[in-house]
C-alpha positions in Angstrom: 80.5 182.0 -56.9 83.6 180.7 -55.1 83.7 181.2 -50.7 86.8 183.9 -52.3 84.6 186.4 -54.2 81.5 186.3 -52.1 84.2 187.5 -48.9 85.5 189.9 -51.3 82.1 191.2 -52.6 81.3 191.5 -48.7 83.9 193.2 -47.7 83.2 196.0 -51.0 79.9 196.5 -49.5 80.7 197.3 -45.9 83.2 199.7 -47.4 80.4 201.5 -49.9 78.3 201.4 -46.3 81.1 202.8 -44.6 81.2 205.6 -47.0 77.6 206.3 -47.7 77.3 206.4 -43.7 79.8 208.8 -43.3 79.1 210.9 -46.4 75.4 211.6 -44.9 76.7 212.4 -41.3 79.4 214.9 -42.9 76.5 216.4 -45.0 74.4 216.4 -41.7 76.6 218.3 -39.8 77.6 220.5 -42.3 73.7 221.2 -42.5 73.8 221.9 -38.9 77.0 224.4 -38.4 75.4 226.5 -41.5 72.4 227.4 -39.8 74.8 229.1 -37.0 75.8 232.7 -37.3 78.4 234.9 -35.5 77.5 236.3 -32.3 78.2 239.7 -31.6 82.0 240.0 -30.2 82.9 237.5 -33.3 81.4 239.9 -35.4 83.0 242.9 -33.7 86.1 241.3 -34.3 85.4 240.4 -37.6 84.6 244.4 -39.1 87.7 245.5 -37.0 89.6 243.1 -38.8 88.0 243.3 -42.3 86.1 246.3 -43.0 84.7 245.5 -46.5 81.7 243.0 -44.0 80.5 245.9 -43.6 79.4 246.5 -47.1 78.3 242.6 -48.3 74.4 242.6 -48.4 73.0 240.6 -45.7 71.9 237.4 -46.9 75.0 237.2 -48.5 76.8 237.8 -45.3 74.6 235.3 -43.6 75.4 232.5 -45.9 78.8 233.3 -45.5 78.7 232.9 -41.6 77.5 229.7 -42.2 80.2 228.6 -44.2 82.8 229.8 -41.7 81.6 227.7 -38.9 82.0 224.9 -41.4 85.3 225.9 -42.0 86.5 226.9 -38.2 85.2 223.1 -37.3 86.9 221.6 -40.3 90.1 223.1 -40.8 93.8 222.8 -38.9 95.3 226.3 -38.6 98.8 225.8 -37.7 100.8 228.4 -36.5 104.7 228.4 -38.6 107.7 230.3 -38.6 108.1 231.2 -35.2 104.4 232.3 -34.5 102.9 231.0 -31.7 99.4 231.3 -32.0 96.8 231.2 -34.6 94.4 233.0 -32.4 90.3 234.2 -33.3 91.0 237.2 -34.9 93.6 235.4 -37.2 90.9 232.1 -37.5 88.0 235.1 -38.4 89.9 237.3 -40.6 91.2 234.2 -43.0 87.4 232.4 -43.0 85.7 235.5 -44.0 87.3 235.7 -47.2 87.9 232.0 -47.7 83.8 231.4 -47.5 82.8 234.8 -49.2 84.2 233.4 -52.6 81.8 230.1 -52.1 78.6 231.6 -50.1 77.2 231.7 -53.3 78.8 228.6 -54.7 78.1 225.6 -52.0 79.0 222.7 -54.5 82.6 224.1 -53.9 83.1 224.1 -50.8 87.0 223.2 -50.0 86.7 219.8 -50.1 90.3 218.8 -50.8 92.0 221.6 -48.2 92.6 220.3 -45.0 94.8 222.8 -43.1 95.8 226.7 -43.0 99.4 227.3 -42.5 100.3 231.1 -40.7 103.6 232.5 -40.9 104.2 236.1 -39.1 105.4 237.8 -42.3 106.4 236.5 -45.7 107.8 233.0 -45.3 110.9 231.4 -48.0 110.8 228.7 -50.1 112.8 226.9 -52.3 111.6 226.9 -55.5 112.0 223.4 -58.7 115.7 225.2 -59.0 116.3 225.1 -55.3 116.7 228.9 -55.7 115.0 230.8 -52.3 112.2 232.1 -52.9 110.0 235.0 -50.9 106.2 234.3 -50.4 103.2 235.8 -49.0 101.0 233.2 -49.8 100.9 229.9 -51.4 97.9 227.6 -52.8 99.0 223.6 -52.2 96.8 221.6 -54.7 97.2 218.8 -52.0 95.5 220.1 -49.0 97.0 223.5 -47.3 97.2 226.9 -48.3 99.8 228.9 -47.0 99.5 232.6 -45.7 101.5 235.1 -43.8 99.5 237.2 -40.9 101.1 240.7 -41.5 99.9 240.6 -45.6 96.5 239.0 -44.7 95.7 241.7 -42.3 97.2 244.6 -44.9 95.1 243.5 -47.1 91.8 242.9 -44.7 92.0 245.9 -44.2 92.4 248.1 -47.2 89.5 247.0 -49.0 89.8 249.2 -51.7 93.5 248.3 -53.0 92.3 244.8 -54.8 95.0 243.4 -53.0 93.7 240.6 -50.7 96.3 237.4 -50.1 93.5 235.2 -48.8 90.4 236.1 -51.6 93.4 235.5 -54.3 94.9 232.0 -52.7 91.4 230.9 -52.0 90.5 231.4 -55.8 93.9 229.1 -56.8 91.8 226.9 -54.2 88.8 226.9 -56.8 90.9 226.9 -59.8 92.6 223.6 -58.2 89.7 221.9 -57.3 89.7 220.2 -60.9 92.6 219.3 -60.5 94.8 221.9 -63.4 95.3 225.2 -61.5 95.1 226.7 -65.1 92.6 229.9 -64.8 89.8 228.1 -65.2 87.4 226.7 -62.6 85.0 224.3 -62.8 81.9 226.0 -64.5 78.2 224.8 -63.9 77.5 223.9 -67.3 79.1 223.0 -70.7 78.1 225.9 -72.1 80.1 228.3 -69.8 83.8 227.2 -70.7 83.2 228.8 -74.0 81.6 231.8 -72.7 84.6 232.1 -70.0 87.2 231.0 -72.5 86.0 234.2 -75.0 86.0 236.4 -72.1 89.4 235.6 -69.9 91.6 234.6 -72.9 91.8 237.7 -75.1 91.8 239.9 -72.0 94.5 237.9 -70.8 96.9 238.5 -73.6 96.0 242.0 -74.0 96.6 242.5 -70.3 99.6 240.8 -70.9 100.4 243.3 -74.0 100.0 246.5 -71.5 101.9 245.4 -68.8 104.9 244.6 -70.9 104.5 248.3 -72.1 104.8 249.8 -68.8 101.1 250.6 -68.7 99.5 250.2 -65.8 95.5 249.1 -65.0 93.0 248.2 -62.5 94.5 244.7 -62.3 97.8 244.3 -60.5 100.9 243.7 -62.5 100.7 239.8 -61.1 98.2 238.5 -63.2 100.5 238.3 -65.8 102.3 235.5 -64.6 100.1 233.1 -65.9 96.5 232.3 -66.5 95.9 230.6 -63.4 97.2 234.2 -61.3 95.0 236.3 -64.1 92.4 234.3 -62.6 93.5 235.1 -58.7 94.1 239.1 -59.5 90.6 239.2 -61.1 89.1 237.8 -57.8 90.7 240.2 -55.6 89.9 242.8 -57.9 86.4 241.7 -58.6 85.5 242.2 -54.8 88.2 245.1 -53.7 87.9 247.7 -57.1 84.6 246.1 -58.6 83.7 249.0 -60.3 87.1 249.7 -61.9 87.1 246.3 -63.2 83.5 246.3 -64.7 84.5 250.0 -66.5 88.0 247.9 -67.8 87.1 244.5 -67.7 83.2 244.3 -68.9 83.1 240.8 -70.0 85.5 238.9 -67.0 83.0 241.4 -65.1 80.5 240.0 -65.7 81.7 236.1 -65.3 82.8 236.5 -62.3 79.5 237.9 -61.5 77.7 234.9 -62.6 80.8 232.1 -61.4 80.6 234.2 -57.5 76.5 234.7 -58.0 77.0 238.2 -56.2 77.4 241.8 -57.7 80.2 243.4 -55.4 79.7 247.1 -57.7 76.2 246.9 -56.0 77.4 247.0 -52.5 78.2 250.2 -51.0 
């Protein structure tokens, strides 16, 4: 082996060291914020500002307090639009949500997001036309999601409306994380794509079929964008109307109750 390759073979080992080192002291630390729960004012603030805490069983609500310290340590809020502050009751209110949707589900945790961008009120964009555009929330596939104050706290706190912008841009999140933001996830085994596929994609065109003729369900309107915000309106609805959707819905029902691991029509 020339002096060449042996340098190079070198230098690909440091790297995988590199990387194995810094894997292990991410997973340590992660290990370590996850045993840490909210202290009482936190939690104060947290009800106040989302009332449906109130009703998640305990263990569930524990796990999730673990995955928000993860995510308070982890992510970049950055205030946008003329908002000053992203302050702890805007940090609190978003991470609840955001962590609820994986308590259950560590392996996906938000690996790929890196920052949470606030806007006062509903932010424009400019759309693949160039045409403006009004949001109240956006999923990046590429490391933000997008969200504007006055809609997440509207929808914090009516828990019962199955509107909630951060529960529906966080599940884009997990549709994403495979890298097709197509309505599907990624499932735990093989076996579940059909399963999901038989349940989501005739319900999907019927819902499609009823909202064309004026006819309204438990599901907002929204979902029938595409499969990917069929997905993201099932979420919201899943924890918000739970029992509407299981009465409507009973076979996404119950996916989503195996793909969250939690039963939200037992909470209450």
């Amino acid at each position: 082996m020339t002096a060449g390759l042996w340098i190079l073979l070198g230098g690909l080992l440091v790297i995988a060291a590199i990387v194995f080192w810094h894997g292990g002291r991410v997973k340590r630390d992660r290990g370590k914020l996850r045993t840490r729960r909210l202290d009482a004012r936190q939690r104060a603030i947290l009800i106040e500002a989302f009332p449906l805490w109130e009703e998640i069983p305990e263990d569930i609500r524990a796990d999730t307090e673990g995955w928000m310290h993860v995510f308070l340590t982890e992510m970049n809020f950055e205030p946008c639009g003329g908002l000053t502050e992203v302050t702890e009751e805007m940090r609190l209110a978003i991470a609840a949500p955001a962590c609820l949707l994986i308590s259950r589900r560590p392996q996906d945790y938000y690996e790929r997001l890196r920052s949470i961008l606030v806007y006062p009120d509903a932010f424009t964009v400019k759309d693949e036309w160039g045409m403006e555009d009004i949001r109240l929330g956006e999923s990046w596939g590429h490391g933000s999601v997008v969200l504007s104050w006055q809609t997440v706290k509207q929808g914090d706190l009516n828990p019962e409306d199955g509107l909630n912008v951060v529960l529906h841009e966080f599940a884009h999140q997990l549709d994403q994380a495979d890298g097709a933001g197509d309505g599907v996830p990624e499932l735990d085994e093989p076996e579940d794509y059909g399963r999901w596929s038989e349940a989501f994609l005739p319900a999907y065109d019927a819902f499609c079929e009823r909202v064309n003729a004026g006819k309204r369900s438990v599901l907002d309107d929204y979902g029938a964008e595409n499969p990917a915000e069929f997905f993201a309106v099932a979420t919201e609805t899943f924890f918000e109307r739970s029992k509407g959707l299981k009465r409507e819905e009973p076979e996404i029902y119950a996916e989503l109750v195996k793909f969250y691991g939690m039963d939200p029509g037992e909470w209450g």
